[in-house]
C-alpha positions in Angstrom: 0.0 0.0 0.0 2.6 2.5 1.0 4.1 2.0 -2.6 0.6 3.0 -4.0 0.9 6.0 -2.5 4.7 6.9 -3.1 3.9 6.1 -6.9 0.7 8.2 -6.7 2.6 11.1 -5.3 5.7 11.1 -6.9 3.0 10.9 -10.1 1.3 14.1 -8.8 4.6 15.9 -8.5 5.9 14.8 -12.1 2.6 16.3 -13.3 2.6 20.3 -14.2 0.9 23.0 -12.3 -1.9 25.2 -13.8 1.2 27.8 -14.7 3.5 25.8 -16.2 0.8 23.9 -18.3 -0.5 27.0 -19.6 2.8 28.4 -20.3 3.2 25.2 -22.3 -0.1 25.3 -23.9 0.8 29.1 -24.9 4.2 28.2 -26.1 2.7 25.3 -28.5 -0.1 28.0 -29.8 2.7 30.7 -30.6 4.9 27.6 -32.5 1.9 26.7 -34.7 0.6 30.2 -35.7 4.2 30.6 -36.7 3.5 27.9 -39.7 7.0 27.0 -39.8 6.3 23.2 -39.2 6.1 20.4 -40.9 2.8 18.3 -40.6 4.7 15.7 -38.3 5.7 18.4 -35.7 2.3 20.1 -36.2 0.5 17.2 -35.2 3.0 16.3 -32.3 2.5 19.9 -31.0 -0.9 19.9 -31.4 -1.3 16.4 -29.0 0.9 18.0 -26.8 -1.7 20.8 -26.9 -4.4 18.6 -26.0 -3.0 17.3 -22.7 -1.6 20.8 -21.7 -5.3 21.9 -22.4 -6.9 19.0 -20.5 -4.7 19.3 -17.5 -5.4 22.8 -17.5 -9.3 22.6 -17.0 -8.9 19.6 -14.8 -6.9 22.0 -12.0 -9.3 24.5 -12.9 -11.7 22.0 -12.1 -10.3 21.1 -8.7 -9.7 24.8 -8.0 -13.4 24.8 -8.7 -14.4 22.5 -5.9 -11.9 24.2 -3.2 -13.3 27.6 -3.6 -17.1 26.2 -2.6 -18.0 26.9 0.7 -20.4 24.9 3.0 -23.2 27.1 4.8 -25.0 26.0 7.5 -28.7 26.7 7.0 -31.2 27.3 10.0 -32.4 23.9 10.4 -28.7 22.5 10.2 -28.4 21.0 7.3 -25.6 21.7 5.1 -25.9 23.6 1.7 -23.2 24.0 -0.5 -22.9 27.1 -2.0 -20.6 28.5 -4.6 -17.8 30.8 -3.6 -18.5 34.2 -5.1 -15.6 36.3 -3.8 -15.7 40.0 -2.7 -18.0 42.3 -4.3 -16.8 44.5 -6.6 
């Protein structure tokens, strides 16, 4: 089990934050609009562009769920709400 988890984390760690993905993700845009590619490296690129992407709205999506908040409501339940940050 405690192999599980070291591979699981060391996989995590391996894996690109939000910045660093998008920086790829821009990088790959600004290679392609350049045109100077041949279809080989375009389509490489452009895979690469997919998984940048992907991880991208997949931290978005788990910065998503961290922001909610839980409220408790008068009879004590819980209601999830979602975070709306300050007013502007």
């Amino acid at each position: 089990m405690a192999d599980d988890e070291s591979a699981r984390q060391a996989s995590e760690d391996a894996a690109p934050t939000f910045e660093e993905a998008l920086r790829k993700l821009e990088e790959i845009v600004r290679r392609l609009e350049e045109g100077n590619l041949t279809l080989d490296e375009s389509l490489r690129l452009y895979e690469e562009g997919i998984a940048a992407f992907q991880r991208c709205q997949t931290l978005l999506g788990e910065a998503e769920l961290k922001v909610r908040k839980l409220v408790e409501t008068l009879d004590g339940d819980l209601k999830e709400e979602p975070f709306e940050g300050p007013a502007q």
